[in-house]
C-alpha positions as CSV (number, residue, x, y, z in Angstrom):
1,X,0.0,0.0,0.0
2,X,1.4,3.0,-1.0
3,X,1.6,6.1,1.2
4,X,-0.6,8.5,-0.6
5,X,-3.5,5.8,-0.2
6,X,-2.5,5.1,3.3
7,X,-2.9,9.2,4.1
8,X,-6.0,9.6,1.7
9,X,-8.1,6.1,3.8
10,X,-6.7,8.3,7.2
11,X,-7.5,11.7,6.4
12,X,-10.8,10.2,5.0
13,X,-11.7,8.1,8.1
14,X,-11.0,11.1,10.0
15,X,-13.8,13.5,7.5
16,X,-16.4,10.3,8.4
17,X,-15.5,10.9,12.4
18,X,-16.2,14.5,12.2
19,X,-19.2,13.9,10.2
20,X,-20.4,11.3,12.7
21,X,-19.9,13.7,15.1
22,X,-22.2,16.3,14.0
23,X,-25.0,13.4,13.8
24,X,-25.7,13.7,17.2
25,X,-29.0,12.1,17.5
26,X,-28.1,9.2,15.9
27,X,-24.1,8.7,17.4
28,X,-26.3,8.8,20.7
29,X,-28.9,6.3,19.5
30,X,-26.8,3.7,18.3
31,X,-24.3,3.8,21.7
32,X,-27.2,4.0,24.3
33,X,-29.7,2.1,22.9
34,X,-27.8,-1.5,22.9
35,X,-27.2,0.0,26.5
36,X,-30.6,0.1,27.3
37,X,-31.4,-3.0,25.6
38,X,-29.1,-4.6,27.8
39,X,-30.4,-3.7,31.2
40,X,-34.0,-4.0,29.7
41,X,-33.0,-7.9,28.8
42,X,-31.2,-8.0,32.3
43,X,-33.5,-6.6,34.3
44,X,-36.9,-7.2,33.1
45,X,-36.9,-10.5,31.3
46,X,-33.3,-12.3,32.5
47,X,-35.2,-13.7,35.6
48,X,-37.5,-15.5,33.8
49,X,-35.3,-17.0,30.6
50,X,-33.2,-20.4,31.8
51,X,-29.7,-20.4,30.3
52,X,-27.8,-22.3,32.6
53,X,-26.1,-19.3,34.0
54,X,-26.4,-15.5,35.3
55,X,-28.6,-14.2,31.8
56,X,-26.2,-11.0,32.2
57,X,-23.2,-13.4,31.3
58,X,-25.1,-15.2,28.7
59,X,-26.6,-11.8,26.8
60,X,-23.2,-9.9,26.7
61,X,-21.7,-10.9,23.4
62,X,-25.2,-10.6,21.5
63,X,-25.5,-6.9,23.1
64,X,-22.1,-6.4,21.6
65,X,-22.9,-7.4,18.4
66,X,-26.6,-5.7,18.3
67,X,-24.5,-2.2,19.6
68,X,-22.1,-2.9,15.7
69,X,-25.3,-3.4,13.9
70,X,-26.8,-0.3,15.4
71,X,-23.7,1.6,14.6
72,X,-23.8,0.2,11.1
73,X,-26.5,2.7,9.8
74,X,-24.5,5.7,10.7
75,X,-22.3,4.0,7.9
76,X,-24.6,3.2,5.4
77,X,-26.4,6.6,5.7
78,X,-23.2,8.5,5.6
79,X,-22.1,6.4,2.2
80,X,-25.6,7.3,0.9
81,X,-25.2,11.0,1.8
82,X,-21.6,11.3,0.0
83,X,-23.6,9.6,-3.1
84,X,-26.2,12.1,-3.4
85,X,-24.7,15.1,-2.3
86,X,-21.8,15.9,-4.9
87,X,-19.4,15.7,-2.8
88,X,-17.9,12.6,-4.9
89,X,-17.0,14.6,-7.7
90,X,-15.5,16.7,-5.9
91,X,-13.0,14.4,-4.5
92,X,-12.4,12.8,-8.0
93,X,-10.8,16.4,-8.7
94,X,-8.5,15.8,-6.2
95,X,-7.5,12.4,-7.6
96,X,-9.3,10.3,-4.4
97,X,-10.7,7.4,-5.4
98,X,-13.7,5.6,-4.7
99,X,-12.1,3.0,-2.9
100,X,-10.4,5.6,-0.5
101,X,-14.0,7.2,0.2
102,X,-14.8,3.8,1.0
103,X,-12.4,2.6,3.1
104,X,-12.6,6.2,4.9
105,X,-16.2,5.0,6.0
106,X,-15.2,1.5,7.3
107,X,-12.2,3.1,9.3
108,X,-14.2,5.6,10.7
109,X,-17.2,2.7,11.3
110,X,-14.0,0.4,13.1
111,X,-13.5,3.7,15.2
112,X,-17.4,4.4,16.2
113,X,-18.2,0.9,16.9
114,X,-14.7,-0.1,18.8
115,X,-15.8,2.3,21.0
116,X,-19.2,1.3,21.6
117,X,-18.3,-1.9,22.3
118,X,-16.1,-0.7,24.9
119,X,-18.8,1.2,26.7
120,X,-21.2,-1.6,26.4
121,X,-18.5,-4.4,27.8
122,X,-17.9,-1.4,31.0
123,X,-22.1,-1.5,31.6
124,X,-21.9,-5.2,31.6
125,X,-19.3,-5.5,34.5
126,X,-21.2,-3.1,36.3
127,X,-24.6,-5.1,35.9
128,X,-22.5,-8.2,37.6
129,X,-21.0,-9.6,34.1
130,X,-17.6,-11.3,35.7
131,X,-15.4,-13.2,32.5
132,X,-12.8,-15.4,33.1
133,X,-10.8,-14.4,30.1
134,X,-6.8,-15.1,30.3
135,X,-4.6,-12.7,28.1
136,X,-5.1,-14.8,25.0
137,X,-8.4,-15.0,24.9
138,X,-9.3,-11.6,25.6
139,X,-6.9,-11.0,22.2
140,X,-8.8,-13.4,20.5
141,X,-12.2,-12.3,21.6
142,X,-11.1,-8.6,20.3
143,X,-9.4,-9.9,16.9
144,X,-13.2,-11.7,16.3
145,X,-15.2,-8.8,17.0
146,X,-12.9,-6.0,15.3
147,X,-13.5,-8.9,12.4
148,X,-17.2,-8.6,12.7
149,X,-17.0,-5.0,12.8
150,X,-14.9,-4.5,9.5
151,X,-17.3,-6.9,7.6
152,X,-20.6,-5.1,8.8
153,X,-18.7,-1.7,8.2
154,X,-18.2,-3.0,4.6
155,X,-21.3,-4.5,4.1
156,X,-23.3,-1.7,5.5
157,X,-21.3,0.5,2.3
158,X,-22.5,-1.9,0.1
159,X,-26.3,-0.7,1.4
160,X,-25.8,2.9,1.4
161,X,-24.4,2.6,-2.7
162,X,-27.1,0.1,-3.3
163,X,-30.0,2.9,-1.5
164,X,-31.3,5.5,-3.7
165,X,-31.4,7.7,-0.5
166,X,-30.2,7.9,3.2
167,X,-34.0,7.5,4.4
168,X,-33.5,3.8,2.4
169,X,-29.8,3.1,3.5
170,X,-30.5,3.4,6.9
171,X,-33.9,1.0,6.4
172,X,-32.0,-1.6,4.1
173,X,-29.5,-2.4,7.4
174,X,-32.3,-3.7,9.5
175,X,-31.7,-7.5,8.3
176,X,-28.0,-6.5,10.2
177,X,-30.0,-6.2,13.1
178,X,-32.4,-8.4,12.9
179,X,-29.8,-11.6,12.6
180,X,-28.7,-11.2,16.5
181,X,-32.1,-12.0,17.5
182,X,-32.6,-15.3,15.2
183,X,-29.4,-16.7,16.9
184,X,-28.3,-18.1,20.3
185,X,-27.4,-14.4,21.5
186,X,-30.2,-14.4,23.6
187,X,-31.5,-17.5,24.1
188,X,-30.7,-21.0,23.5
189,X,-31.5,-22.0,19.8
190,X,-33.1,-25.5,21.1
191,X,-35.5,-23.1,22.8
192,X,-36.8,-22.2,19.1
193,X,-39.8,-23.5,17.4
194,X,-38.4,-26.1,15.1
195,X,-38.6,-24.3,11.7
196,X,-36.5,-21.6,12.9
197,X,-33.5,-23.7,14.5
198,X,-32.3,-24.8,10.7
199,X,-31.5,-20.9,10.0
200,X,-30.9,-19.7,13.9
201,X,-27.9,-22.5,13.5
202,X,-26.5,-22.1,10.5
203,X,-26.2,-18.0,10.3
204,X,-23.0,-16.1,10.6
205,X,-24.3,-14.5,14.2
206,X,-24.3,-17.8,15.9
207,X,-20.7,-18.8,15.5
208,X,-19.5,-15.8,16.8
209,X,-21.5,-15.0,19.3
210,X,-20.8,-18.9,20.3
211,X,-16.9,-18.3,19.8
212,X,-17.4,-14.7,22.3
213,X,-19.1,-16.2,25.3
214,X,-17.0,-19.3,24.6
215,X,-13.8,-16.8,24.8
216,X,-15.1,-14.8,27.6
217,X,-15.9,-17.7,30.1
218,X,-13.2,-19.6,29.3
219,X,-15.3,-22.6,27.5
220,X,-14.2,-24.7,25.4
221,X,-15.3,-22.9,21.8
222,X,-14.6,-25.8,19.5
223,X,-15.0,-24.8,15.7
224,X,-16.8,-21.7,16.6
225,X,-14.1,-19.2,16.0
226,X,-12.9,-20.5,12.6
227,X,-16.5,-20.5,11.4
228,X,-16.8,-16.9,13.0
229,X,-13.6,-16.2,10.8
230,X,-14.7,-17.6,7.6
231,X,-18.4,-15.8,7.6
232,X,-16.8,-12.6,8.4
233,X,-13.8,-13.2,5.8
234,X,-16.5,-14.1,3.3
235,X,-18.8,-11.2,3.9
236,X,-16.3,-8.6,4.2
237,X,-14.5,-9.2,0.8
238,X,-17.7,-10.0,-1.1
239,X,-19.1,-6.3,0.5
240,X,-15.7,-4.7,-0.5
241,X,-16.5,-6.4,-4.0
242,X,-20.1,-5.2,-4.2
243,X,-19.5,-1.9,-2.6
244,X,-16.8,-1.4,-5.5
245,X,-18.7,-2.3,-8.6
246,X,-21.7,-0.5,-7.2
247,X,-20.3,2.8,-6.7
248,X,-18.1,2.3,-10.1
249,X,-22.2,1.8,-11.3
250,X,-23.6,4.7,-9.7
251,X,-21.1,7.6,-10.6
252,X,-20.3,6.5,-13.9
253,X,-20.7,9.2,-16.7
């Protein structure tokens, strides 16, 4: 990678931070809410859902992943604004690419949701959450979820090219939300009606929600994290692939 793309993806990321920034509403929204949703689970329905142990260190790593998904329509919506606001052509003067404006997006979406996660992980430990994580796994459960992150970031560009408007990108990312609640990350998938255990166990959120608690309690994980790896590989570089021919699609001419 040369160093003029290296300072065009930084100085880029940095343009989606400060945009994100001024969004207030909706950096709030996607932080506190998979907050809330935590100590509403918690709270209000943890005492009467059986899952072997204390619900608040069952539900953390699906919390996690709800607070990326969440964060992934700041992404999508900020892709769709760049599309439709000129602001492309603008950069093509400067000789930016489309993959830098991309990548800017992702970095800045690796940034957001980094945080967030962090913040969320800090309410869990205060709500009793107590892991038993040595050094390695802690690395390991931060490699997987910074994976998960960069493939939702990408895949969430894809949406915003794919939208013809904000309004749309930030509606076509609810099946990115929706996937954490058709998996184990909040209950048990034999817990399912039958028809939905086929798809609850054979999706990419179960695997790494599986290979998080797994990491975090010190449980044995088995093939969890190298499915986890694989659906996030595969969905990151066929978003990155879609994302590219799209937006080669949309500002052609």
């Amino acid at each position: 990678m040369s160093s003029s793309v290296l300072t065009h993806w930084t100085v880029l990321g940095a343009r989606s931070l400060r945009l994100g920034r001024r969004n207030v509403e909706a950096l709030i929204m996607s932080v506190m809410l998979p907050v809330m949703l935590m100590v509403v689970f918690v709270y209000l329905f943890g005492g009467a859902l059986q899952v072997g142990t204390e619900y608040v260190t069952y539900v953390v790593p699906g919390v996690m992943l709800l607070c990326v998904s969440f964060g992934s329509a700041m992404t999508a919506v900020a892709v769709a604004n760049d599309l439709s606001g000129g602001i492309v052509d603008r950069f093509r003067s400067l000789d930016v690419g489309g993959a830098a404006l991309l990548s800017g997006h992702v970095l800045a979406s690796l940034a957001r949701n980094t945080v967030s996660s962090v913040l969320v992980l800090t309410v869990a430990f205060a709500l009793g959450f107590r892991p038993h994580a040595g050094a390695t796994q802690w690395l390991a459960t931060a490699g997987i979820l910074l994976l998960v992150i960069a493939a939702v970031s990408w895949l969430s560009a894809a949406l915003g090219l794919l939208a013809g408007s904000a309004e749309a990108a930030g509606g076509y990312t609810f099946v990115i939300t929706f996937l954490p609640y058709a998996s184990s990350a909040f209950v048990p998938i034999d817990t399912m009606p039958t028809w939905l255990r086929g798809f609850a166990g054979n999706q990419p959120v179960t695997p790494i929600v599986e290979s998080l608690r797994g990491l975090l309690l010190d449980q044995p994980v088995g093939t969890a994290p190298w499915r986890a790896v694989a659906w996030c590989c595969g969905i990151m570089l066929a978003a990155a692939a879609a994302a590219s021919i799209l937006f080669r699609a949309k500002t052609r001419g």
